[in-house]
C-alpha positions, 0 to 999 in steps of 0.5 A: 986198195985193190988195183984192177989193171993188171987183169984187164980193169975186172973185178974179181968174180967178173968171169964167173961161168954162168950156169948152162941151164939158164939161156937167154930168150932170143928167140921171141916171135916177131909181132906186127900189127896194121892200124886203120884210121880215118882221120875223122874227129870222133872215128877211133883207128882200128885194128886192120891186122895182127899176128905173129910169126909168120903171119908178122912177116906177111903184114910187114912184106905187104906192108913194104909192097905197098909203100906203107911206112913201118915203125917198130915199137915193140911193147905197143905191138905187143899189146896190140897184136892180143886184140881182135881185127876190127877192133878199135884201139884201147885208150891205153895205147891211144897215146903211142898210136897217136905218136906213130899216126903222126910219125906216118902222116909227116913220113908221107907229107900228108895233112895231120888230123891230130894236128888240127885237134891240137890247133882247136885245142890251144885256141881260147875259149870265145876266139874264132878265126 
């Protein structure tokens, strides 16, 4: 039984050198993506812009500027940042930006629409108010 509290609790081979050529990737682009709703059944929110870089900055110091809640997710603006400006969002990504809609609606103390689609759903078949 080897007994590792003489050298710090590490495993032999634990301090290997890594080799030089191979660097870890800290230098990604910064993505940032602004999304247009309209809080109408049936309207799908768009995309209002989207970069990266530079023009991430920009969307995000705007963003500020106006009191615009952010909130970081980076695969979603990933995904998001390939699209056109103008084009509605995805069905694949429908979900998380129906989660960040809600984080910024509640953020803002505004009504949540996806709160009454959710109120109409629940109700049974027949039942009206």
């Amino acid at each position: 039984m080897a007994d590792y509290t003489e050298n710090g609790g590490k495993k032999p081979g634990d301090d290997q050198l890594k080799p030089l050529n191979l660097k870890e990737k800290t230098n990604k682009r910064a993505s940032a993506v602004a999304i247009s709703a309209t809080g109408e059944p049936g309207d799908m929110p768009t995309i209002s812009a989207a970069g990266r870089g530079k023009i991430a900055e920009q969307i995000l110091q705007l963003a500020f500027a106006n009191g615009v809640r952010v909130r970081e997710d980076s695969a979603l603006a990933e995904m998001l940042v390939a699209l056109e400006v103008d084009s509605p969002i995805p069905t694949e990504a429908i979900m998380a930006v129906a989660e960040v809609l809600c984080y910024v609606y509640r953020a803002n103390g505004e009504p949540n629409p996806f709160d009454a689609i959710l109120n109409e759903s629940e109700q049974e078949p027949g039942q009206d108010d």
